[in-house]
C-alpha positions in Angstrom: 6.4 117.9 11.8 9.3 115.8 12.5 7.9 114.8 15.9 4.5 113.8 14.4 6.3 111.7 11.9 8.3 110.1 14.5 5.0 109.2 16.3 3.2 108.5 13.1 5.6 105.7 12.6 6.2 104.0 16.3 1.8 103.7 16.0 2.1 102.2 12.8 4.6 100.1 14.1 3.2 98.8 17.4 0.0 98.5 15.7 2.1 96.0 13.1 3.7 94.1 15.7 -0.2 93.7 17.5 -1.7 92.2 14.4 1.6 89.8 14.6 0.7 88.6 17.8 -2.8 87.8 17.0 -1.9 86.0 14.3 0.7 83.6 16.0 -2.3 82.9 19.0 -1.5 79.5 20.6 -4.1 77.3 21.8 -4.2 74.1 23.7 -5.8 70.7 22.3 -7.4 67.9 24.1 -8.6 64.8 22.7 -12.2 63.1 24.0 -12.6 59.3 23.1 -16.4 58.2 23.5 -18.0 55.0 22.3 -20.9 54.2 21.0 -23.1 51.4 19.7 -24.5 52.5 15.9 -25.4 55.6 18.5 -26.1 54.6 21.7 -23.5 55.8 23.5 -21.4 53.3 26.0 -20.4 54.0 29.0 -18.5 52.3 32.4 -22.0 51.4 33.8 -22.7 49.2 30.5 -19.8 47.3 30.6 -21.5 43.5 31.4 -24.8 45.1 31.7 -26.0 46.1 28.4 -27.1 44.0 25.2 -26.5 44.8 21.6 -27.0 42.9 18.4 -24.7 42.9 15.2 -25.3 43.0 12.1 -25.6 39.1 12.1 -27.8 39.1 15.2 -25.7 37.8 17.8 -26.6 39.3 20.9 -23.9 40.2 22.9 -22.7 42.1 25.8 -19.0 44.0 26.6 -17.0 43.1 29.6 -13.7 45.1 29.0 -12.6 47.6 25.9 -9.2 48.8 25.5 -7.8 50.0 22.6 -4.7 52.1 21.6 -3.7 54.8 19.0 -0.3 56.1 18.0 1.2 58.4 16.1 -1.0 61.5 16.9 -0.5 64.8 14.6 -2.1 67.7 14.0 -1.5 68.7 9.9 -2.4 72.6 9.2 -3.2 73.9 5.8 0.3 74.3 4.6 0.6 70.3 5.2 2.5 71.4 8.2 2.8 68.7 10.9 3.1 68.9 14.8 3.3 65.4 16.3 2.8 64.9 19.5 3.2 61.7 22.7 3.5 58.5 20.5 1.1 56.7 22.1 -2.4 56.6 24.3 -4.0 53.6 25.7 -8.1 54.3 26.3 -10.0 52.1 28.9 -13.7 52.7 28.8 -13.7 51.1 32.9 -11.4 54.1 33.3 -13.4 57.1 32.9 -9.5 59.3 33.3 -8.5 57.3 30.0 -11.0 58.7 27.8 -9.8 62.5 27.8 -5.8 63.2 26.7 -3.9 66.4 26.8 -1.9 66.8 23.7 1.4 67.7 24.9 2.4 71.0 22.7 -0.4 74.0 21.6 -0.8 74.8 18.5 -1.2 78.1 16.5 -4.7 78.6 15.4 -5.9 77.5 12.1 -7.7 74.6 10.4 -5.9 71.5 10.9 -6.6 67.6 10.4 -6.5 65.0 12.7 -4.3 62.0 12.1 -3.1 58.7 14.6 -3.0 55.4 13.9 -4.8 52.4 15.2 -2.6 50.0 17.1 0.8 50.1 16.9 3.0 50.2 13.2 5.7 47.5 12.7 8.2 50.1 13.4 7.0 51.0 16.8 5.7 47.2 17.9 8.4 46.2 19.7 7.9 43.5 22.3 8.8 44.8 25.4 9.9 48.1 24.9 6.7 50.3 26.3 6.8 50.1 30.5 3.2 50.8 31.4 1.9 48.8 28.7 3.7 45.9 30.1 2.2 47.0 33.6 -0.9 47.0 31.6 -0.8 43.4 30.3 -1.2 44.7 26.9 1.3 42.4 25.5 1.5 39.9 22.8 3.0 36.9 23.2 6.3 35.8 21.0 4.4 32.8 19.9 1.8 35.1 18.3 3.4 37.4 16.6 5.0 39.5 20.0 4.4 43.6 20.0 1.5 44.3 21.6 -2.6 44.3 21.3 -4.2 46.9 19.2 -7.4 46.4 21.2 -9.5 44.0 23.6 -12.7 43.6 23.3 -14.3 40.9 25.6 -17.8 39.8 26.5 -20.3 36.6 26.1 -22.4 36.1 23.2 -25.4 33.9 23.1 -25.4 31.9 20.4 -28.2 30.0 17.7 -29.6 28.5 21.1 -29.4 31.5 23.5 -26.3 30.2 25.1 -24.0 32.5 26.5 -20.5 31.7 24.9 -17.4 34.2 25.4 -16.0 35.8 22.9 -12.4 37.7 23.0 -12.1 40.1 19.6 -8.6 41.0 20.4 -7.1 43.0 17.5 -2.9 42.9 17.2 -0.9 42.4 13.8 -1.5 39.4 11.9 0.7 36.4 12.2 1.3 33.5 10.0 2.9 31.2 12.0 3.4 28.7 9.4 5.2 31.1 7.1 6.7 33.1 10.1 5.7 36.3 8.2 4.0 39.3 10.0 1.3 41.9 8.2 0.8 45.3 9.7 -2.9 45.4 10.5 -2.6 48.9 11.8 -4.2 51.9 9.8 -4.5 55.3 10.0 -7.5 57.5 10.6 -7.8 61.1 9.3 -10.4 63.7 10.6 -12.0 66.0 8.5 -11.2 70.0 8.6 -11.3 70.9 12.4 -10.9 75.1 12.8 -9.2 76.0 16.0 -9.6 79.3 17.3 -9.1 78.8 21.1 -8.5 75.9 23.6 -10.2 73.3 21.9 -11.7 69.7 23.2 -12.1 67.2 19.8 -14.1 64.2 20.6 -13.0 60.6 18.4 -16.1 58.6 18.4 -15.4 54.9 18.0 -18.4 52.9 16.5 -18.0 49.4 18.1 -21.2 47.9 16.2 -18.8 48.5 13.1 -15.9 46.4 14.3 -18.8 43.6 13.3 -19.7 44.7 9.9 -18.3 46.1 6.4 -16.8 44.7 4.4 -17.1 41.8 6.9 -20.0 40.7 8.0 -19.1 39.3 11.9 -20.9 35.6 12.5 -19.5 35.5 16.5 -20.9 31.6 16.0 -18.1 30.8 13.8 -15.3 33.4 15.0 -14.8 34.7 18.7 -12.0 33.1 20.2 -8.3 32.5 19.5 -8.6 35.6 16.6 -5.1 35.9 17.9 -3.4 33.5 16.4 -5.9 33.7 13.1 -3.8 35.2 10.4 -7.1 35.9 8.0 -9.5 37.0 10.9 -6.9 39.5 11.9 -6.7 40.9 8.4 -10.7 41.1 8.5 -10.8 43.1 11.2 -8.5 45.7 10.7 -10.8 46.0 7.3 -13.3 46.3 9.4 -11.7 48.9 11.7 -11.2 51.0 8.2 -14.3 51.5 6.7 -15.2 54.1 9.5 -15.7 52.6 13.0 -13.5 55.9 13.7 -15.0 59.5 13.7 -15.3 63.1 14.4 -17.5 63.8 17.3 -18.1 67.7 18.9 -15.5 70.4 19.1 -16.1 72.5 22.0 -13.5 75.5 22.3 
């Protein structure tokens, strides 16, 4: 009897310490940044070959989008945070930009998605980020310094079917007269995302929205020197807020 008890008890144990290790299962997470026109998906091969039209009906076509995001967490149902790198640049010429490794695994669970848009004021520090100076993706002194949130370049044709350039750069806004600086970085939270193995979450950026709601884009009045527009800067991080960012698949 004393034997069986014995036994009776390791079982129960080992069984215990099996359900602990299922519980505690790790999994890895990478992200997947796609972009897309209002649905149509874009791609390197559309980059100065396909036409859109916003919401004003400016026909235009994309040369180069960048655009960078910061901050990146995973928050579990406890409220539980695991940050991760502090920063990711995405390319859409660079096909190897567009998928990113988060650097720690996580335990399985629902979580929520959070980065930020750009660069905060805390982190925008001119100069301080190597490959992004490699990268050109700084911002002059005279405009505020830090560095871009985005570029988004092309030609537009305007009332008379002329092609015109247009640069919508986005990067904090600057008042030069005053000599005062607004954060126009925001955050951008995913809904419930349930990881139960290594998991792939896809972030789809809407570009057609950067050009709509609240603002209404008119590229014939605004599409060059944004930069140094205090208001226009302040419009288009509205812009970038009222959902051009969302969840796409999660394959795991």
């Amino acid at each position: 009897m004393k034997y069986f008890l014995t036994f009776f008890l390791s079982a129960l144990l080992f069984s215990c310490s099996s359900d602990n290790d299922e519980s505690i299962k790790e999994v890895s997470v990478k992200l997947k940044f796609s972009q897309n026109w209002d649905g149509t998906v874009i791609e390197k091969s559309d980059l100065e070959n396909t036409e859109f039209t916003n919401k004003t009906g400016s026909k235009l076509s994309i040369s180069r989008l960048r655009y960078l995001i910061s901050r990146i967490s995973l928050v579990n149902g406890a409220g539980d945070t695991t940050k991760f790198d502090s920063y990711k640049l995405i390319d859409v010429s660079k096909p190897d930009s567009l998928t990113y490794a988060l650097s720690k695994k996580v335990s399985e669970g629902s979580y929520k998605l959070l980065f930020t848009f750009g660069f905060n004021n805390d982190d925008n520090k001119s100069g301080v980020y190597p490959d992004l100076n490699s990268a050109d993706w700084n911002v002059p002194d005279m405009m505020g310094g830090g560095y871009h949130f985005m570029q988004l370049d092309g030609k537009y044709k305007d009332t008379l079917g002329v092609e015109n350039p247009y640069n919508f750069h986005a990067v904090r806004a600057y008042d030069k007269e005053k000599d005062s600086i607004v954060d126009t970085s925001f955050g951008v939270e995913t809904g419930s995302i349930l990881l139960k193995n290594n998991a792939t979450i896809e972030i789809k950026m809407n570009v057609a929205g950067w050009f709509k709601s609240p603002n209404d884009w008119d590229l014939n009045e605004k599409s060059v020197d944004l930069m140094m527009d205090f208001e226009a800067q302040k419009e288009i991080s509205e812009n970038g807020k009222s959902g051009v960012f969302s969840l796409g698949n999660i394959s795991q």
